[in-house]
C-alpha positions in Angstrom: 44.1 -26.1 187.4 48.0 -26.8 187.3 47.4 -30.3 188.3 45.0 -31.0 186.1 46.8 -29.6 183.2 49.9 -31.9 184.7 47.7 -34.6 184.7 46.7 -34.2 180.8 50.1 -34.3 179.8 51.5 -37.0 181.4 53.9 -35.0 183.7 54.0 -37.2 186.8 56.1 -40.0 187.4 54.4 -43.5 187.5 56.5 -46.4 189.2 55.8 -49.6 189.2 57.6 -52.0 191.6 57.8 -55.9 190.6 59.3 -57.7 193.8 62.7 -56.6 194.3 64.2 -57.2 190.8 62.5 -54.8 188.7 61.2 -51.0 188.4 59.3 -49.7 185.8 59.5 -45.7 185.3 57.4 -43.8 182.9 58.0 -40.0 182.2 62.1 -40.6 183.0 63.3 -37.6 181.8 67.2 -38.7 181.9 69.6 -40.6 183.6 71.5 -38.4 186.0 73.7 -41.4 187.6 74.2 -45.1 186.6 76.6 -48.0 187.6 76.1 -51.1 189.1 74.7 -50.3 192.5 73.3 -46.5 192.4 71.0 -45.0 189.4 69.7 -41.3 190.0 67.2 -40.5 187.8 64.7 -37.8 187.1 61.4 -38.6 186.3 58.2 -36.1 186.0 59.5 -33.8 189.0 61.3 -35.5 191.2 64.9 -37.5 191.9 64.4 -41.2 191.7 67.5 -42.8 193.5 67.8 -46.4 193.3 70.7 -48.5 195.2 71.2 -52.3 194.7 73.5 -54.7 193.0 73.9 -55.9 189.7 71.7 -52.7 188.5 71.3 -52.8 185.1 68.6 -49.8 183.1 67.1 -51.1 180.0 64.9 -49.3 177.7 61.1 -49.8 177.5 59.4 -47.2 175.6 60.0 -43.4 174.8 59.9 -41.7 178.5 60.0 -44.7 180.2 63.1 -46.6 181.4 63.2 -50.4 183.4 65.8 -51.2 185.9 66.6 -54.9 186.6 68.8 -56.5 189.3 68.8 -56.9 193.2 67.1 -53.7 194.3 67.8 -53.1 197.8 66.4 -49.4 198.4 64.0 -46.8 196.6 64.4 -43.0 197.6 62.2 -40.0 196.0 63.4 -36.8 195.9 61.3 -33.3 195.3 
């Protein structure tokens, strides 16, 4: 029942990956860490660590955030 009532809402994060030069988050909750080569985010209910150069977060929609530049490593947190 809790997942399904998750799943109505929109609670979970969706990613999607394009190449390594851009991710696509929906449900990002908020930014915990940003700068050019780490971003720590939290999105539905986990930690969404991203490392990389040139890392830049633009905003795509309410909820949902994109992150441009040379993404070298993707690491998901509980």
């Amino acid at each position: 029942m809790h997942e399904k009532i998750k799943q109505k809402f929109y609670l979970d994060s969706e990613i999607f990956i394009s190449g390594n030069r851009e991710i696509i988050i929906e449900n990002c909750k908020r930014i915990e860490e940003y700068n050019e080569v780490f971003i720590r985010l939290v999105s539905g209910g986990l930690h969404i660590n991203i490392w990389g150069d040139s890392l830049k977060a633009y905003d795509f929609r309410t909820d949902s955030l994109v992150i441009r530049g040379k993404i070298s490593r993707i690491e998901l947190e509980n």
